[in-house]
Structures are given as structure tokens and as C-alpha cells.
C-alpha positions as CSV (number, residue, x, y, z in Angstrom):
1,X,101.6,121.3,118.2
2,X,101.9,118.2,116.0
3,X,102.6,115.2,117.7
4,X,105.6,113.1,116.7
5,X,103.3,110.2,115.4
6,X,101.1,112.5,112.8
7,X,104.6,114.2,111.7
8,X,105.8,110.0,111.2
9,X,102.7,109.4,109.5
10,X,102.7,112.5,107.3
11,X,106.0,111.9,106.0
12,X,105.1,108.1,105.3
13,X,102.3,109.1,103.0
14,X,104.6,111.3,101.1
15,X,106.4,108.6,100.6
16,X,104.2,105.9,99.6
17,X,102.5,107.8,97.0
18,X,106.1,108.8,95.7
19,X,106.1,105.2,95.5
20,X,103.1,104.6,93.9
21,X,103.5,107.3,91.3
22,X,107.3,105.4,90.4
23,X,105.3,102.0,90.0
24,X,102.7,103.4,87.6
25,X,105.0,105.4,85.4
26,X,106.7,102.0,85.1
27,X,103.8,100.2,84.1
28,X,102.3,98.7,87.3
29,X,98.9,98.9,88.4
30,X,98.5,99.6,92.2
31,X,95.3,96.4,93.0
32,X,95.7,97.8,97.1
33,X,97.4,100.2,99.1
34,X,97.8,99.7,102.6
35,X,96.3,96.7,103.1
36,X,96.3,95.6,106.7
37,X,95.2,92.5,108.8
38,X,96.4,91.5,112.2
39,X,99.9,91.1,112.9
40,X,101.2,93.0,109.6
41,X,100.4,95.2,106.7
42,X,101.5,95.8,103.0
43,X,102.2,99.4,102.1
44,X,101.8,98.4,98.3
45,X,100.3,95.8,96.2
46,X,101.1,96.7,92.7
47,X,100.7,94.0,89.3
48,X,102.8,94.4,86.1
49,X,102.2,91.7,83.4
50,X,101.6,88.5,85.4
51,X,103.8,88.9,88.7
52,X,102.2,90.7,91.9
53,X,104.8,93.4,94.0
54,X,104.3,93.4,97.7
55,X,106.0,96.6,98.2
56,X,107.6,98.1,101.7
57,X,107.3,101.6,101.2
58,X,110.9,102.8,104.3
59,X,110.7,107.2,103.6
60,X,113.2,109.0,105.6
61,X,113.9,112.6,106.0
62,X,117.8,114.0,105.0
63,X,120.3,112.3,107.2
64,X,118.7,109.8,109.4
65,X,120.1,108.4,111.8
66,X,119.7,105.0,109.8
67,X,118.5,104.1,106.5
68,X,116.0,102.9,104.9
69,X,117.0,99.8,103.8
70,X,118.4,98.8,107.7
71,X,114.4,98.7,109.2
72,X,114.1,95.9,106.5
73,X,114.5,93.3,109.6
74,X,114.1,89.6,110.0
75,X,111.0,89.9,112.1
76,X,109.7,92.6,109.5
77,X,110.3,90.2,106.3
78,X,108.6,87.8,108.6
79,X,105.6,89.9,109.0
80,X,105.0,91.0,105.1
81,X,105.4,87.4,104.4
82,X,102.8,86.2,106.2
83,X,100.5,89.2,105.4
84,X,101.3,88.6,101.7
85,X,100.6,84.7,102.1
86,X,97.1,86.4,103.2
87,X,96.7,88.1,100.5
88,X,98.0,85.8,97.8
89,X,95.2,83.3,99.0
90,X,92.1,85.4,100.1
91,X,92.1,88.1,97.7
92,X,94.4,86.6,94.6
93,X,93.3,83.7,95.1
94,X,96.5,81.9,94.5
95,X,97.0,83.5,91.0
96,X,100.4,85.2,89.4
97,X,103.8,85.6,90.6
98,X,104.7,87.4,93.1
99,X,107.8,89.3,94.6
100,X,108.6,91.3,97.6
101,X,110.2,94.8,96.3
102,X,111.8,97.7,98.6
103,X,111.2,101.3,97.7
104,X,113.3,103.8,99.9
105,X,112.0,107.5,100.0
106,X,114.3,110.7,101.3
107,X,112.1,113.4,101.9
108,X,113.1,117.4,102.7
109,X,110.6,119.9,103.4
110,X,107.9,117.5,102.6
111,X,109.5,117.1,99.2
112,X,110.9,113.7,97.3
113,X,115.2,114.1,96.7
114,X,115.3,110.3,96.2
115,X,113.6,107.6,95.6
116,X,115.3,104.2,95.4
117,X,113.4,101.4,94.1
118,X,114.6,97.6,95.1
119,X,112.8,94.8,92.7
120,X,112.9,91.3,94.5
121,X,114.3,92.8,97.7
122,X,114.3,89.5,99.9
123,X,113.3,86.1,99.2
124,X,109.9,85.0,100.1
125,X,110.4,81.4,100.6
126,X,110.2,80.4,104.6
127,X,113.6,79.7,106.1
């Protein structure tokens, strides 16, 4: 039997690359999926034109309990910001502008219903 972590993990996946399909059919080019360092990772790093998407990929099955959008918390804005900052310096190195989107995935049967996409979620700037 499947434990609840691989199911989690499973359904993620389907959701991130519903994600990443959405961002190329709109032009983007994904430069890095999950890209990870300690203390916080970036589901998507996608570039259209000049300006860089940091991308938090939230998929849900049918009726959750709470949506998508709500698990985008203070502490986890926090997080992607820093791991973007990361990013923006040590890979970019400081080129382009960049964003912080939200993409929001419902899932049945290990199929997309929805997919809603957020551009410029939250502001990056440090409060």
C-alpha cells in the first residue's frame, strides 16, 4: 500500500507539469524545475521576453479541505523569496525581471479539471 507521502508527491507532479505545459503554450521557457537549496525550493523557473517567473506550483484534489491559494503563507512567500534571491544572483546572475506567479491545480483521478494561473501573485520586495 502507498504511503500518504508518495500519493502527495504523485499528485504534485501532475500538477507541476500541468503547470509547465500552461507556461509553454504561453510562450515561456521553463530555465529549472524544482530547484532546491536549503531552507526552500522553487517549483518553477520559467522566462518569457525579459522577466523571470518564480512559480509555486499549490495542486489539490476535488474539494479540499482548503485551497490552493490559502498554503500561499507569510512564512512560505518568505521562503521562495529568499530561494529566488538565490537564484536571481547565483545562477541569473542578477539579470532580467522577475516576478513571483501562483499556479493552482485541481486534480480528479489523476487528471487536470482546473488550472488557475496567478501572474505577479505577491510582491517580492522585503517587508
Amino acid at each position: 500500500m502507498q504511503n500518504y507521502q508518495s500519493i502527495s508527491r504523485k499528485t504534485g507532479d501532475i500538477g507541476e507539469r500541468a503547470a509547465a505545459d500552461f507556461l509553454v503554450r504561453n510562450g515561456y521557457k521553463i530555465l529549472d524545475r524544482n530547484y532546491t537549496v536549503r531552507g526552500g525550493e522553487i517549483d518553477i523557473i520559467a522566462q518569457k521576453d525579459e522577466t523571470i517567473a518564480f512559480v509555486e506550483v499549490k495542486t489539490r484534489k476535488e474539494a479540499p479541505l482548503s485551497e490552493g491559494e490559502e498554503a500561499i503563507t507569510p512564512v512560505k512567500k518568505k521562503r521562495l523569496i529568499a530561494t529566488a534571491e538565490r537564484y536571481y544572483i547565483e545562477v541569473l546572475k542578477c539579470r532580467g525581471n522577475c516576478r513571483f506567479d501562483v499556479c493552482v491545480v485541481t486534480v480528479s483521478d489523476r487528471l487536470v479539471k482546473h488550472l488557475k494561473y496567478y501572474v505577479n501573485a505577491f510582491d517580492g520586495s522585503k517587508q
